[in-house]
C-alpha positions, 0 to 999 in steps of 0.5 A, spaced: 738 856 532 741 863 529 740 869 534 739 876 531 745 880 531 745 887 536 746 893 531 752 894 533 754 887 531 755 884 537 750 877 539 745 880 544 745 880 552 740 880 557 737 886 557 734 884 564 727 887 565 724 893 568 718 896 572 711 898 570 713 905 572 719 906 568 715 905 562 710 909 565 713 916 564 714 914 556 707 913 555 705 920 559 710 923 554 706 920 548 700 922 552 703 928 552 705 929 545 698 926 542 701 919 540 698 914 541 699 908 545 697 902 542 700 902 536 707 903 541 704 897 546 703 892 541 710 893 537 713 892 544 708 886 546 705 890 552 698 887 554 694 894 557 692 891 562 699 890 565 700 898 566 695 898 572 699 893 576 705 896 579 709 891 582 708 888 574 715 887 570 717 887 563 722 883 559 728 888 557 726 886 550 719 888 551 721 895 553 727 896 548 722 895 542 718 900 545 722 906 546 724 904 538 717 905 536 717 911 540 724 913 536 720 913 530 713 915 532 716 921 535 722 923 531 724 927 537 732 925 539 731 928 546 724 924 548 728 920 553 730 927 557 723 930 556 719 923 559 723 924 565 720 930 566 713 926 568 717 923 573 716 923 580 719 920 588 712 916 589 713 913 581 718 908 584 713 906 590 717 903 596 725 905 593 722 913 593 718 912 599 725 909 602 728 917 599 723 921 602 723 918 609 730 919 609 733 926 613 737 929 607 738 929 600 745 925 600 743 919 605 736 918 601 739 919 594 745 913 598 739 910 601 735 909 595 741 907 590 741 899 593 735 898 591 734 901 583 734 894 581 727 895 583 726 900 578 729 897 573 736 893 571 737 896 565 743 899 567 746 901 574 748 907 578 756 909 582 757 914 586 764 917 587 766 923 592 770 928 592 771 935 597 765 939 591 760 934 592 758 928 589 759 925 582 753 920 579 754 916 573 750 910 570 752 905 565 747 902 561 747 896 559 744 896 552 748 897 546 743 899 542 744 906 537 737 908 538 735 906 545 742 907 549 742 915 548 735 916 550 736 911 557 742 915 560 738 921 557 732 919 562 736 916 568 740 922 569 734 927 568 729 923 572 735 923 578 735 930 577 728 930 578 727 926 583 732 929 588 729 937 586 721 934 589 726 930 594 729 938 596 722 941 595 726 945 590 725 945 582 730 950 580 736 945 584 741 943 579 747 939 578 754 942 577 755 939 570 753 933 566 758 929 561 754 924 556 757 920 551 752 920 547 752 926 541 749 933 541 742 933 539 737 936 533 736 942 538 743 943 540 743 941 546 737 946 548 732 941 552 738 938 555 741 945 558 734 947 560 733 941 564 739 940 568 740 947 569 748 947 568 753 946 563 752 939 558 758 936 555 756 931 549 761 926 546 764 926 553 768 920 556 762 917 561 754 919 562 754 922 569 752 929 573 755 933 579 752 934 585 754 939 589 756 938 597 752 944 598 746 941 596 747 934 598 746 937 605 740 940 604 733 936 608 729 932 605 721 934 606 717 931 609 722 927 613 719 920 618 726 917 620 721 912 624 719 909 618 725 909 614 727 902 617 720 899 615 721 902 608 728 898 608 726 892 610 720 891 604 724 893 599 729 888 602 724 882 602 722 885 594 729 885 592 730 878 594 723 876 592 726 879 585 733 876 584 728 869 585 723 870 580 723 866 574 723 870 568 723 864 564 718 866 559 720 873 558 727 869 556 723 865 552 719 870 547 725 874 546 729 867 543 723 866 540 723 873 537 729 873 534 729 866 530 723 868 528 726 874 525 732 871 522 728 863 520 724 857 522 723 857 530 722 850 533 722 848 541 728 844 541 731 850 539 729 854 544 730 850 550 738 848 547 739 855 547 737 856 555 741 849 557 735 846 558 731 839 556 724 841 552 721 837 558 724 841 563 722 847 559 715 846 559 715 844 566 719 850 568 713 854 564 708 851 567 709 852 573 710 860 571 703 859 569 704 859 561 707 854 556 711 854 549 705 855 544 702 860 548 709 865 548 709 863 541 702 865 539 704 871 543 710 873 539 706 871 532 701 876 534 705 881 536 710 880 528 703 879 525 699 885 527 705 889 526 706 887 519 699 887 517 699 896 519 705 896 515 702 893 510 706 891 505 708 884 506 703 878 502 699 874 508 701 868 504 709 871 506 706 873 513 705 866 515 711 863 511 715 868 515 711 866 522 712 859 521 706 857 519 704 850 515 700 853 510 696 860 509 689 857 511 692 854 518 695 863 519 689 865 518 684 860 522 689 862 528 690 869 527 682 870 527 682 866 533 686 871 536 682 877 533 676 875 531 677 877 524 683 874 518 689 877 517 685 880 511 679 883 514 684 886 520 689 889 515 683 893 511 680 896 517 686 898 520 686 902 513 679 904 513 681 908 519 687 911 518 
């Protein structure tokens, strides 16, 4: 099976899988900015219901295709920066309790670092100290153009955030921030505004200065007694995690990218995760799903978002889908929906 290149021409990496919260502050921004949800949810695959389930994760793919649907419905180059603003400890449950527990901000934010992974494993955090305090980098694992600027935009801001609610302190700020990433539509205006401090752009790594004084202040709200209970939950979810089979988040990213480039078939999808198709559909089964129910969840997904396009034939759609022939694409598409490709695409005009 051919898989899709990366924009920057590179074969794809796992982009690993991210919680329901960390999506959660993008959508609060589109809420913000009038943009609506569904149209961002489908190009991702993102059912609703899953964003009343908290502990719930997303593939990386799933969130990478949704901050590019906000890229474009947005047109705004800093929407990463502003959704940290929507932010806060308790947004991460156990990883900001564990923060807000501890005694002062340097021991929770080194507390709750362990854990981030629960937030998300799009990238990872590093500290490095020094007698002016602390330096905080992140180092995202994605590579795409569009989405790497606005992820360290927002990981950098929602640490800020999360360690000015920490201090009880809105106006607590970094020394400086260094990012790689080049200077804005607005000049950088967003980004000096909410962190307070000097932004360097183009810089050689994405990171922020913590000054010592700060580190050292209290946190509110602090019951160290609890704190141990805290650790030992996020212990047990971390593990829990790590041991998850995410098995048909992989597989709807394959299937994804060979639909993009060609035909898909399941012996190609099962060779491309070093596995039999047998085992693959033991592995599925046992996640509760199986291949044509991933598959049909991919196919909709291409389908509804090529038919709000508008400019693709419905006999090229189920061409390009894998289908047979037209009729058997109509037939499982009105299955899905409860109307054909046709009757779907002509109210979706009626009511723009």
């Amino acid at each position: 099976m051919t898989v899709a290149k990366t924009e920057s021409g590179k074969d794809p990496v796992s982009l690993g899988s991210c919680a329901i919260p960390a999506l959660l502050q993008y959508l609060d921004w589109a809420d913000a900015m009038g943009l609506p949800r569904a149209p961002l949810l489908d190009a991702a695959a993102i059912p609703v219901s899953l964003l009343s389930q908290p502990e719930a994760r997303l593939s990386g793919e799933q969130f990478q295709a949704l901050l590019l649907a906000l890229a474009d419905a947005s047109g705004d180059d800093t929407f990463g920066l502003k959704s940290a603003h929507h932010v806060q400890p308790g947004s991460y449950s156990v990883l900001g309790y564990i923060a807000m527990n501890s005694d002062r901000l340097g021991e929770a934010l080194e507390r709750a670092m362990p854990f981030e992974k629960l937030v998300g494993d799009m990238g990872h955090s590093d500290w490095s100290f020094d007698e002016q305090g602390a330096v905080l980098r992140w180092h995202c694992q994605y590579d795409h153009p569009a989405v790497v600027p606005q992820m360290v935009d927002n990981v950098l801001a929602s640490w800020t955030g999360f360690a000015r609610a920490l201090l009880g302190e809105p106006d607590a700020s970094p020394s400086w921030v260094r990012l790689r990433r080049s200077t804005p539509d607005d000049g950088g205006e967003a980004h000096r505004r909410w962190f307070g401090a000097t932004v360097e752009f183009g810089a050689s790594e994405d990171a922020i200065g913590i000054p010592a004084e700060l580190l050292s202040r209290p946190v509110v709200r602090p019951d160290p007694q609890l704190l141990p209970v805290l650790e030992q939950h996020a212990r047990r979810r971390l593990q829990a995690l790590e041991q998850q089979d995410d098995l048909p988040m992989r597989v709807r990213a394959l299937i994804l990218a060979a639909l993009e480039v060609g035909p898909v078939r399941r012996d190609h999808i099962a060779a491309a995760l070093g596995l039999s198709e047998k085992t693959l559909q033991r592995r599925l089964a046992q996640c509760q799903t199986q291949y044509q129910t991933e598959l049909d969840t991919v196919r909709l997904t291409l389908a509804k978002r090529a038919l709000a396009d508008g400019e693709q034939s419905v006999a090229d759609l189920a061409v390009r889908l894998g289908f047979s022939d037209v009729r058997s694409f109509q037939r499982r598409f009105k299955q899905w929906t409860g109307q054909g490709p046709g009757a779907y695409r002509q109210s979706l005009r009626a009511s723009q």
